[in-house]
N, C-alpha and C positions, 0 to 999 in steps of 0.2 A: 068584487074587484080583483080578486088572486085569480079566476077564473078567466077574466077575460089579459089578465100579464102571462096567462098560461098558453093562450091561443094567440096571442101575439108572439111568443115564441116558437108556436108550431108553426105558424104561420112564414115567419122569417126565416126557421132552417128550412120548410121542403123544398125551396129551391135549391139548396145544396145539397140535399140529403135523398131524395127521391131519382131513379135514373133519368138521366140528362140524353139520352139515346133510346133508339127503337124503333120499329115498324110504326108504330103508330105516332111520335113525336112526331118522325121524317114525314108520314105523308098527313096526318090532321092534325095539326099543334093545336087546335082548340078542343077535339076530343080525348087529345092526354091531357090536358087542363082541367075541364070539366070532370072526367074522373077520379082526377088530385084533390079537386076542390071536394066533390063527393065524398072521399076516402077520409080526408082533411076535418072534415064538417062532421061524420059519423061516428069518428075516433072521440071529438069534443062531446058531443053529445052524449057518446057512451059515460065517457068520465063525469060531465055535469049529472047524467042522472042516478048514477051507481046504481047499475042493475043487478050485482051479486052484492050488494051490503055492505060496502066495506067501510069502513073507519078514516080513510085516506088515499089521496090519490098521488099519481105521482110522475113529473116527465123528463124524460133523463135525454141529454145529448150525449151522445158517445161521440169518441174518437180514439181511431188507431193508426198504425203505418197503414197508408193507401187506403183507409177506409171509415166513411162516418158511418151515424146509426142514431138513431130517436127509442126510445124505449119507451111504453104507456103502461104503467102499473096501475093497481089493487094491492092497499094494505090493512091486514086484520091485525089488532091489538089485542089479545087476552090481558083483560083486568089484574093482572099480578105482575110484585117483584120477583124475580125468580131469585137475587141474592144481594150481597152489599159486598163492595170492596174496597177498602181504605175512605169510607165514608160515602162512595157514590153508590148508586144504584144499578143492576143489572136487570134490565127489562128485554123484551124481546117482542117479534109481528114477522108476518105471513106476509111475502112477497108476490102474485101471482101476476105475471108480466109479457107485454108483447114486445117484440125488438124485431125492426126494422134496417138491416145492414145494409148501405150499399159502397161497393168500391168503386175509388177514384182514381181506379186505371184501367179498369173494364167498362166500356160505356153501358147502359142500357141495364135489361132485364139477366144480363150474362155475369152481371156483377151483383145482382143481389140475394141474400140469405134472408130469409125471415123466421121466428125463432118463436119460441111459447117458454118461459121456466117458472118453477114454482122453488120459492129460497126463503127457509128461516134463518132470520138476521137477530144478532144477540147484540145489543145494545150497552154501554157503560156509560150513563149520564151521573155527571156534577153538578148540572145543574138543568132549570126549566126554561130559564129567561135569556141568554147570553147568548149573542152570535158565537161562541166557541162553547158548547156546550156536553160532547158526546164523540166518543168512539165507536166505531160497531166491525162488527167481522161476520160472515156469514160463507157457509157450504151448503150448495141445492143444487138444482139437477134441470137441465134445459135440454128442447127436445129443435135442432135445426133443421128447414129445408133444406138446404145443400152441407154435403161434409168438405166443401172448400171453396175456399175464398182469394183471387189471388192465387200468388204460390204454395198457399198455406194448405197442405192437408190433412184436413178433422180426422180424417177416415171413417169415422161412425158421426149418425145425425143425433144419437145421444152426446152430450157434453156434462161434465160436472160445472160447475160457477162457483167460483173461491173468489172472496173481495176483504177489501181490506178501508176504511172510509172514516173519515171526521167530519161533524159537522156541527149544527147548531140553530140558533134558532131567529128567524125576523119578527113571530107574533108568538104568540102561545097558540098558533092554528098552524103557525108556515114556517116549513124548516128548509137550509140546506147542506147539500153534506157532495163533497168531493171524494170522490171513490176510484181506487183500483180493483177490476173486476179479468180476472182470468179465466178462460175456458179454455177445457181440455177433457179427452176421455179418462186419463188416468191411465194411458199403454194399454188400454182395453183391445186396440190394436192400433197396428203401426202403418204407416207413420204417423206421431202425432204430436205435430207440429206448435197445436195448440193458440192461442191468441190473447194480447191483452188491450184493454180499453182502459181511455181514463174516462170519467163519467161526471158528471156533474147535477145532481139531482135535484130538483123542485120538488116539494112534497106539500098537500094542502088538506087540511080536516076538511070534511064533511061538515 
């Protein structure tokens, strides 16, 4: 059941999310279709069958000034508390994710970034069962197709990812968590503009 409310959300944003322009929309609107559907259908497949072993899966919409985004993660859990704080737990997992940008004032193929990161996220759960159940914070490292988006410029196709997120829980299998997530190189060089997303995550056990 989680799996198919997961596909009916990809389903619903790629018309927003994927470019709305192009060579090939203008002259075969049914061959950019069929490749969407393709791309659409493959992404599912991957995550229903978890071909690197993960623990969880997970599909995030993004949004920022002039620009959405879908994200398709892989999450690993190592079996330990790493601490305790004021009676909650500090836990932690392995983020390893695809992010799909496109802006929504460049039409087409001219406005989209595609992205790969790999982010350990540190966790502070109060609890297992409560829609409000958890904070997390995490700094990892993402590697982008294009260093600019918009007026924005990356300058480098390396970026750091800094977020900052609450969430909680619908099963003991299905979480979600609202997230501020920043990318930038750190002045690795200039200019750097940098970007942020607010995120909204779906995450489902295996």
């Amino acid at each position: 059941m989680s799996r198919i409310f997961v596909l009916l959300c990809i389903l619903l944003s790629a018309q927003f999310t994927f470019a709305a322009e192009g060579e090939t929309l203008k002259s075969d609107s049914k061959e950019t279709w069929g490749w969407r559907t393709a791309m659409m259908t493959s992404l599912m497949l991957t995550l229903a069958s978890n071909p690197l072993d993960a623990d969880e899966f997970s599909v995030t919409p993004m949004s920022s000034t002039d620009v959405g985004g879908l994200k398709f993660g892989f999450r690993w859990y190592p079996n330990e508390v790493i601490g305790n704080l004021a009676g909650a737990e500090i836990t932690h997992y392995y983020l390893f994710a695809y992010n799909y940008w496109q802006s929504t004032v460049v039409d087409g193929q001219e406005g989209v970034v595609n992205g790969l990161e790999f982010i350990p996220v540190f966790r502070l759960n109060w609890s297992y069962n409560n829609l409000l159940s958890f904070v997390e914070t995490s700094v990892g490292a993402s590697v982008l197709s294009r260093n600019q988006i918009n007026d924005r410029q990356l300058s480098t196709n390396f970026q750091f990812s800094n977020s900052l997120a609450f969430g909680g829980y619908f099963t003991p299998k299905s979480t979600w968590t609202l997230q501020l997530q920043h990318y930038s190189n750190n002045s690795i060089k200039l200019p750097n503009n940098g970007i942020n997303f607010y995120n909204l995550n779906f995450a489902f056990r295996y």
